[in-house]
N, C-alpha and C positions, 0 to 999 in steps of 0.2 A: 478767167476761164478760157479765154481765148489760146492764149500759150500753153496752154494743158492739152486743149483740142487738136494744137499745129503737132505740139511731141507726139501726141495719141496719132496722129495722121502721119505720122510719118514712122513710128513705129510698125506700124502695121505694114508697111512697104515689103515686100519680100528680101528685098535688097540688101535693107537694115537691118530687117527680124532675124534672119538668117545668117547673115553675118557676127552679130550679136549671142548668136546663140552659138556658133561654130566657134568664136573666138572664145566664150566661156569653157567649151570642150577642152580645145589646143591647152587652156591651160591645166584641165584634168590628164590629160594625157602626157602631156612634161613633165606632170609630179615627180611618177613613179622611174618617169624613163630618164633625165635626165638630173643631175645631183644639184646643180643651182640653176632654175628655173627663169632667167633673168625677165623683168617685168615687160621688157617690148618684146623678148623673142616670139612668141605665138603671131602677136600682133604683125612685126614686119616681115615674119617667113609665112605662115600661113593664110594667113586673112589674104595678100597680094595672089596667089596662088587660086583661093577663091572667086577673089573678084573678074579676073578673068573670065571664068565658065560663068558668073551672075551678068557679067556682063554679053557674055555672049548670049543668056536667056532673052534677057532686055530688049537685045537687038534682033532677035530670033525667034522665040518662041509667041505664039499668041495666046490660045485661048488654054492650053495647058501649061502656060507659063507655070504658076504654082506649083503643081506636081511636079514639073520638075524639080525646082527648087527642095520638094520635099523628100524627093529619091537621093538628090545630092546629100542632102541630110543625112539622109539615112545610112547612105553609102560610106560619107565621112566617120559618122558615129562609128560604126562598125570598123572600120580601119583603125582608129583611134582606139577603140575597146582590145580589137587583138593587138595592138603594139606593145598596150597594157600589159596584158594576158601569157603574151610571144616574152616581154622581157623579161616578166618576174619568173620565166622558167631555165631559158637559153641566155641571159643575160645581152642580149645582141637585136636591133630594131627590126621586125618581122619586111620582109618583102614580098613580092608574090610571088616567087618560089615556095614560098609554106603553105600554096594552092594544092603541093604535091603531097601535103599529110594530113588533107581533110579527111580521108577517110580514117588516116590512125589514128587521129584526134575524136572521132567517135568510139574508136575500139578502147581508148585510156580515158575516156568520160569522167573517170572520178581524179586522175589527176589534173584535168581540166579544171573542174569545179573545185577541187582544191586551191586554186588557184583564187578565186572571185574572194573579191572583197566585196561588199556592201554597197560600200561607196561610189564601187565602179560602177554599179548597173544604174545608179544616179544620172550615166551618160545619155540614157536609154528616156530619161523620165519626158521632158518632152516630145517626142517621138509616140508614144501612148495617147497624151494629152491633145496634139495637135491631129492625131488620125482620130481618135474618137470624137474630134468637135469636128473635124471636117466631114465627116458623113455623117452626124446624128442632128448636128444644130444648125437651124435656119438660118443664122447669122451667117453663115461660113457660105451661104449659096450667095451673098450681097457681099459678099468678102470678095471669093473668087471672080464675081463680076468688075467688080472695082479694082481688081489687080490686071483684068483683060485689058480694061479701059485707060489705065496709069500710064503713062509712057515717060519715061526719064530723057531728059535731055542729050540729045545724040554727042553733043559739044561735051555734056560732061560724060557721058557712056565714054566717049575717045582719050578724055583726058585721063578717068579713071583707068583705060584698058593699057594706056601708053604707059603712065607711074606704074603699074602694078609689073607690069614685061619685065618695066625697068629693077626694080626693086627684087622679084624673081630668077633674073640675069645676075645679078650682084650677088643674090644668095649661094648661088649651082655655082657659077662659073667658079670662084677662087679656092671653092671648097672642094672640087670636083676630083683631086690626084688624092684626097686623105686616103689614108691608108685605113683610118681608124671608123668604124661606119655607124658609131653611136656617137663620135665627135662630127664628123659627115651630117647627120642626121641632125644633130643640132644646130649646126650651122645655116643648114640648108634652107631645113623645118623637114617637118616627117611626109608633109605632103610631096613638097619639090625635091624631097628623096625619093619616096616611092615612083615617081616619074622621070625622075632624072635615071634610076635603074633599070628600069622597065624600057625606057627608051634607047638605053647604052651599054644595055648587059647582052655582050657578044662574045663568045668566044676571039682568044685572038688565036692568031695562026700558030699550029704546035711545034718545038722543036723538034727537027726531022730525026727520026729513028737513029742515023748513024750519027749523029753527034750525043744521043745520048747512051755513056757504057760508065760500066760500074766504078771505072778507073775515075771518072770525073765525077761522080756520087761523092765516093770516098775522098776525093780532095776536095768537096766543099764543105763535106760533114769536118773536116779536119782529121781524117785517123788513116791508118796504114795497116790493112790485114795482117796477123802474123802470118812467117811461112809454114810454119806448123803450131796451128793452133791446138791449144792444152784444153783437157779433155775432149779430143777429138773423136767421135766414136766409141765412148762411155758407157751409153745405152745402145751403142749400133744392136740393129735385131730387134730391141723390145718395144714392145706398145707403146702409144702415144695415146694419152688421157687430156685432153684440154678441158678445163673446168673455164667458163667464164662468169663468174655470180653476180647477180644483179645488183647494182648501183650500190657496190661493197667502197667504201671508201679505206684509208689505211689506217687513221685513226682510228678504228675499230680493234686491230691490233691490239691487245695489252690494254681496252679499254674496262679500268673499272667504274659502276656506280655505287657510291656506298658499300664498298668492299666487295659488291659482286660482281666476279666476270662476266662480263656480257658477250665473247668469242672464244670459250674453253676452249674447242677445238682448234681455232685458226692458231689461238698460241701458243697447241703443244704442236701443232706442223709448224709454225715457225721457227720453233728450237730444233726440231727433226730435220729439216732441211736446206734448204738457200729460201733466203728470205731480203727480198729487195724492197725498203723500206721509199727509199727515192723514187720509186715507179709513179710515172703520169699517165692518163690518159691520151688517145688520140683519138678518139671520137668526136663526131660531130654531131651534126644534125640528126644522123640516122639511128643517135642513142646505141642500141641494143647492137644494131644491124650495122653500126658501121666501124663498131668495137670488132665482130664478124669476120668483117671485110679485111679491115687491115694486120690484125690479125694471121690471118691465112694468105693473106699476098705479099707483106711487110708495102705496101703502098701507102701515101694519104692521102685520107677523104679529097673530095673533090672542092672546090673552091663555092659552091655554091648551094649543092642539091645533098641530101643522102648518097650516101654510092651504088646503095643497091636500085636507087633510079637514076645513078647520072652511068653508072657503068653496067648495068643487071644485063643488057641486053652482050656483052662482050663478052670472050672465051678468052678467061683472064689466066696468064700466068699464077701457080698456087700450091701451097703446102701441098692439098689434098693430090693434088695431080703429080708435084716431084716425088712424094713417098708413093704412088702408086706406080711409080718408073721404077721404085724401086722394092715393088713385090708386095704394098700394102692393101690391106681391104678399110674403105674410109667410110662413116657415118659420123651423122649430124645429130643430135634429139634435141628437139624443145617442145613447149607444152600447148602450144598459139597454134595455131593455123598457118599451115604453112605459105599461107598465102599475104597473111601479117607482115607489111614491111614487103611483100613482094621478096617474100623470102625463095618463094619457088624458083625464082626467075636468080635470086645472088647464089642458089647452091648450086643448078645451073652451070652458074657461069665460073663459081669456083671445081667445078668436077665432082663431088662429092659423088660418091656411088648411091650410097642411099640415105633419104631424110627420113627422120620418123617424130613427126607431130600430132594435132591433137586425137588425130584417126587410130592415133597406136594409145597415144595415153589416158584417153576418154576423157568426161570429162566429173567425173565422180572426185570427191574431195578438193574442189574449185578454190583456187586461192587466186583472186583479181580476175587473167581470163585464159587460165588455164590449169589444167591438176598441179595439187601441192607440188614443192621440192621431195617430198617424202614417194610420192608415187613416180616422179620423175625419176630418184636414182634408183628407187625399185629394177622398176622395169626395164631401164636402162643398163642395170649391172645383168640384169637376165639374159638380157640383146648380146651383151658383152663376153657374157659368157662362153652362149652360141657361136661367138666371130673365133672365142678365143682356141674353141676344137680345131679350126681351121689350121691348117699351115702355114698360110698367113699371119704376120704380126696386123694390127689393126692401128687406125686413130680415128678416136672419136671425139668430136667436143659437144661437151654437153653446153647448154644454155640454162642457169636456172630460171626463175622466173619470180618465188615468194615471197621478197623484199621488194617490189615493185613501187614506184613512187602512186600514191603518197602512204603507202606503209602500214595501211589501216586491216591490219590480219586478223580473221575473224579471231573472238575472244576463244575460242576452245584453242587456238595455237598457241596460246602464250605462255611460256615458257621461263618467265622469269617478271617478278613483281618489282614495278618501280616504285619509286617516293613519290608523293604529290606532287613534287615540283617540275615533274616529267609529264605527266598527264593532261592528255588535250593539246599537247604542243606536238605538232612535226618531228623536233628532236627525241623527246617521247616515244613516237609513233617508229621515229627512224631505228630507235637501237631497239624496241621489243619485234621487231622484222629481222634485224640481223642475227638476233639473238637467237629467233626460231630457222634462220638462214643456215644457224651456225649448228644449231642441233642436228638439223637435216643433215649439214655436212659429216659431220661424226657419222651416222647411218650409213654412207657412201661410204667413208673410208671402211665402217667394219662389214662393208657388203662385198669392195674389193677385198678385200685380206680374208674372209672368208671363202669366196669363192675362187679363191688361187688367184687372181688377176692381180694383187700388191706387189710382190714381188717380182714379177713379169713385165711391169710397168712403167713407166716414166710419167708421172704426173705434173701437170702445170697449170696452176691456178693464178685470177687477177681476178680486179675489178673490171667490169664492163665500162662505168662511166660513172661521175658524181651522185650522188643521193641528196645532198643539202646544196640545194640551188642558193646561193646569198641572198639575190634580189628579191626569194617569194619568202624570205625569212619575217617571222616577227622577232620586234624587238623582246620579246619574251626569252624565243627561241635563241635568238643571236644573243642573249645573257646567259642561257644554257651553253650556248658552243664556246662561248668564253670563257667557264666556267671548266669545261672541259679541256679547253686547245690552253689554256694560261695565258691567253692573247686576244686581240678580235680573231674573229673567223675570217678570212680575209682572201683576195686573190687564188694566192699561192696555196692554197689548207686546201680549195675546192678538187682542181683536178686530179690529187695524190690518192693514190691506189694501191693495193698491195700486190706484188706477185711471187709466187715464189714455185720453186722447184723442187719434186719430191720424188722419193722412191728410186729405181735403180738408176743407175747411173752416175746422178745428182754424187758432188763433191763433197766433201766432210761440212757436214753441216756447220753453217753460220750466217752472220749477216752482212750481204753486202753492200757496200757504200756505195757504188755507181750510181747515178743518174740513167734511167731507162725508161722506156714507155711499153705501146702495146707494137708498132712497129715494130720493135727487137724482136718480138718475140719467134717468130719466125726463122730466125736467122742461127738465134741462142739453140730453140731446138733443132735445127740441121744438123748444127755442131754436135751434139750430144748425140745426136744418132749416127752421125759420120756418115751424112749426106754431103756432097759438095754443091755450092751456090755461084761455082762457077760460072755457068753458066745462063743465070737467074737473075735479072734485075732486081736489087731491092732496097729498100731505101733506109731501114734498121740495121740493124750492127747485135755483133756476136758478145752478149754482155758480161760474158767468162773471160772473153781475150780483150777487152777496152772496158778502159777506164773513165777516158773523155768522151763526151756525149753533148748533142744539140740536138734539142727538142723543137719543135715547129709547133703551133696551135692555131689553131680557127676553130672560131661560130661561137664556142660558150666562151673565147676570148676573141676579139677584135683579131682581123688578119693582123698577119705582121707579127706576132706574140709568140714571143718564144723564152726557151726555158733553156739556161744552161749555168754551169757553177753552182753559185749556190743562190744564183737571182732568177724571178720570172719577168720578162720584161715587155711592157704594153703600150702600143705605141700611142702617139695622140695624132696630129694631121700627120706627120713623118715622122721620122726616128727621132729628130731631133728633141721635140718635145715629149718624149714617151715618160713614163714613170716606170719606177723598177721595186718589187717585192720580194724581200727575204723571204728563200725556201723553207730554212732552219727555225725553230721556236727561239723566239728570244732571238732572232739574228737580227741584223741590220743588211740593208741590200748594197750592196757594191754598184758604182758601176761599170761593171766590168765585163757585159752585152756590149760589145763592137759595132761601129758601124757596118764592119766589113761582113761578123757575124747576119748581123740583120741580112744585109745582102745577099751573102751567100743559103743564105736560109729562103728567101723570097724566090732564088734561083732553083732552090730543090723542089720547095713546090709546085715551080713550073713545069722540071722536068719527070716529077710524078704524073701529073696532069695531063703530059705531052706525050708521055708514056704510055698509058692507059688506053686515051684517047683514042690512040692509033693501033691499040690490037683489032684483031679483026671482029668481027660480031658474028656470034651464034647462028647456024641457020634454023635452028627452031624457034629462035629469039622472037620473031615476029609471030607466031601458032600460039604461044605463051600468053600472048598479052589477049 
């Protein structure tokens, strides 16, 4: 009995109990986050990490030693649970930069909770157990007294505090230049990540204004302007229509189930127009808002934050502002709050004249958190209308909203019956969204073409940003998208988006094979309208005059990851070990990502960065907030 009573005595130690129980966490949380889990990693990156601040309670705290111990607890849990949470949606190890989207992350509540597995609030179970016997059970007031009175050996307090420095140095320090921040993070551990960023996340100094000009864009992009670009001024004069749909991916294109079309419409505009099957996104963090962004600046996202929080507050270079130099009248509609995403403050800073959200579209016929797609192009072809008596040509981009992740559209939307083996699964849930996505869309078109704006227009449609996040897939689901893609779902399926080009101007219809993102798009429409970007920084390229293309990515892929040929390529600590995915179905990846590529790639997102940075900032920018 003796040896039972010494383990029980020393179990009960704060030291142990806690540590014990944090190291059972570390390896709930490496599950999901990290692909082979190895059996010491929790133990020698995080536990070391721990023992440091237990040690310093030790040394430090007296009669509310405990509580602390159980705050750190708590504290750790909770880190641990959103790293969970943060990767099966963004694929990428949360920081505390994603402090900046606690409020969106109440406003998208249900794609949060779509998230949660069962398993995971398992994190949560002592944390319950250990506050309910702390203030209910009299045992716990001779507990807490016995932990005031313990005092651990100073000799080993030091010995502990020195091994653990040590062993915490050794993690950070050689892991410190990866490029890669879910290889980073596992090296580290996700504690001595999140402290190692938090401590060393500084801006560095920006490249100065006159070394950056569009002449050295384009020689790292690799391409050469033509001198007279074809179809230059195609649609000069006509309307500008930007559609951005929500989390439309391209595989929807052409997508049947069981012989029914599930995007009639997107398939008969994509035989009607240019239709760019190789389009990726460039969104980041900021989803919606920074599809948005780059979008209407041809910029990318920022290295760290959303753009509409790392740049909201600047008076940015912008579609909306070059077309208004040159006689246009510009609006925005979405269905949100214009204050969602701090959208007030991005349309703002892109010029927009006027925004019209939830205050114009009410909020009668609610799809997630805000009016259907259906009351959207309503209203907005009526708006449209009205711009269109003007003398002014117009650009508007619409925002839809009714395909929103996680895709759960009240049942009177649905608009097309699946098989059993679609129901209750995301995939499921993803194409009867797109499907009533796509109906809406037909609506729009027969709303433009009836009230004259078709033919007066230039239409331009894409995806905003993915819909099938891989990491929050079940393996149900991910035998559904196999099932569908002929392949795993994999890397390269994720980012691919459709865009296409419609109505006046646009080329004799067909489909083009370029590689492009949402940066292009900017650029492609100047062209067509026979705007010049002379004078305009930007960092896309005109996808009717170039063929070759390098694509850049962050957040839902590791920096450093870029897309060009027919490979997506992802680094690991440096290029060297990186892995590479075939774009094409059935292909095989080349390696045929450069070193030099990489570089020059890691160089353009600096001087986006650096660019940005250094515009000037709004003077109402500060009234705003």
């Amino acid at each position: 009995m003796e040896p039972i009573k010494n383990v029980r005595s020393l179990l009960i130690q704060p030291f142990i109990l806690f540590t014990l129980i944090l190291l059972v966490k570390g390896y709930i949380a490496w599950g999901p986050i990290f692909e082979d889990t190895p059996l010491w990693g929790p133990l020698l990156t995080e536990i070391p990490f721990l023992w440091i601040i237990f040690c310093l309670f030790e040394w430090l705290a007296t009669k509310r030693k405990l509580l602390w111990y159980m705050v750190t607890n708590l504290f750790v849990t909770a880190l641990f649970f959103t790293a969970i949470i943060y990767f099966k949606y963004y694929g990428v190890v949360v920081s505390y930069h994603a402090l900046d989207q606690s409020r969106q992350a109440v406003e998208v509540s249900d794609s949060v909770f779509s998230l949660l597995a069962p398993q995971y609030l398992l994190i949560f179970t002592d944390i319950i157990i250990l506050t309910v016997w702390f203030f209910a059970s009299k045992k716990a007031r001779s507990w807490r007294e016995s932990v005031v009175h313990h005092r651990m050996s100073r000799r080993m307090l030091g010995s502990v505090l020195i091994l653990s420095l040590v062993l915490c140095t050794m993690n950070i320090w050689p892991n410190r230049a990866s490029m890669n921040e879910v290889v980073k993070a596992e090296k580290m551990g996700i504690l001595n990540y999140e402290a190692f960023t938090l401590l060393t996340d500084r801006d560095e100094e920006p490249v100065p204004l006159e070394e950056i000009s569009q002449a050295r864009i384009d020689e790292l992009k690799g391409i050469t302007p033509p001198e007279t670009p074809a179809y230059y001024g195609s649609a000069k004069g006509k309307n500008l229509i930007i559609l951005q749909m929500e989390s439309l991916q391209n595989f929807m294109v052409g997508l049947k189930v069981d012989g029914q079309e599930v995007t009639p419409n997107l398939n008969k505009l994509a035989g009607e127009g240019l239709y760019f099957p190789n389009f990726y996104q460039s969104a980041g963090q900021g989803n919606t808002s920074d599809a948005e962004f780059t979008v209407n600046t041809s910029f990318y996202i920022p290295p760290r934050k959303a753009a509409v929080i790392a740049y909201g507050e600047k008076d940015l270079p912008s579609l909306p502002k070059l077309l208004k130099e040159n006689g246009y009248q510009t609006a925005t509609f979405h269905t949100n709050q214009v204050s969602f995403w701090n959208r007030n403050q991005l349309y703002a800073a892109l010029g927009f004249d006027r925004y019209y959200d939830q205050e114009f579209f009410g909020t009668d016929d609610t799809v997630f958190f805000g009016a259907s797609d259906e009351v959207l192009y309503q209203k907005t072809t009526e708006q449209l209308q009205k711009m269109d008596e003007s003398e002014q040509p117009f650009y508007a981009q619409i925002i839809s909203m009714s395909s929103h992740h996680p895709f759960t559209i009240p049942e009177e939307k649905y608009k097309m019956t699946l098989p059993d083996r679609y129901e209750d699964t995301l995939v499921g849930d993803y194409i009867r969204a797109q499907n009533y996505a796509d109906y809406c869309l037909g609506l729009l078109i027969d709303e433009l073409k009836e009230k004259g704006l078709w033919e007066d227009s230039l239409l331009m449609l894409y995806g905003d940003h993915l819909g099938l996040p891989l990491h929050s897939m079940s393996e149900e689901d991910l035998a559904l998208a196999r099932d569908i893609f002929g392949h795993d779902y994999t890397y390269s399926d994720m980012p691919n988006i459709p865009f296409m080009i419609l109505g006046s101007g646009a080329k004799t219809s067909n489909e083009q094979p370029q590689l492009g993102a949402q940066v292009d798009i900017m650029p492609t429409a100047a062209n067509l309208l026979g705007i010049s970007l002379q004078d305009h920084i930007h960092f896309g390229q005109d996808l009717l005059n170039q063929n070759e293309n390098m694509i850049p990515e962050r957040y839902y892929w590791p920096s450093g990851s870029l897309i060009t040929g027919d490979t997506l390529f992802i680094p690991g600590t440096a290029y060297a070990d990186g892995t590479y995915y075939p774009l094409k179905k059935g292909g095989t990846a080349s390696s045929g990502v450069t070193e030099d590529q990489y570089n020059r790639m890691l160089q353009l997102f600096e001087l986006s960065s650096s660019y940005v940075r250094q515009q000037p900032d709004r003077p109402e920018a500060s009234e705003e907030e």
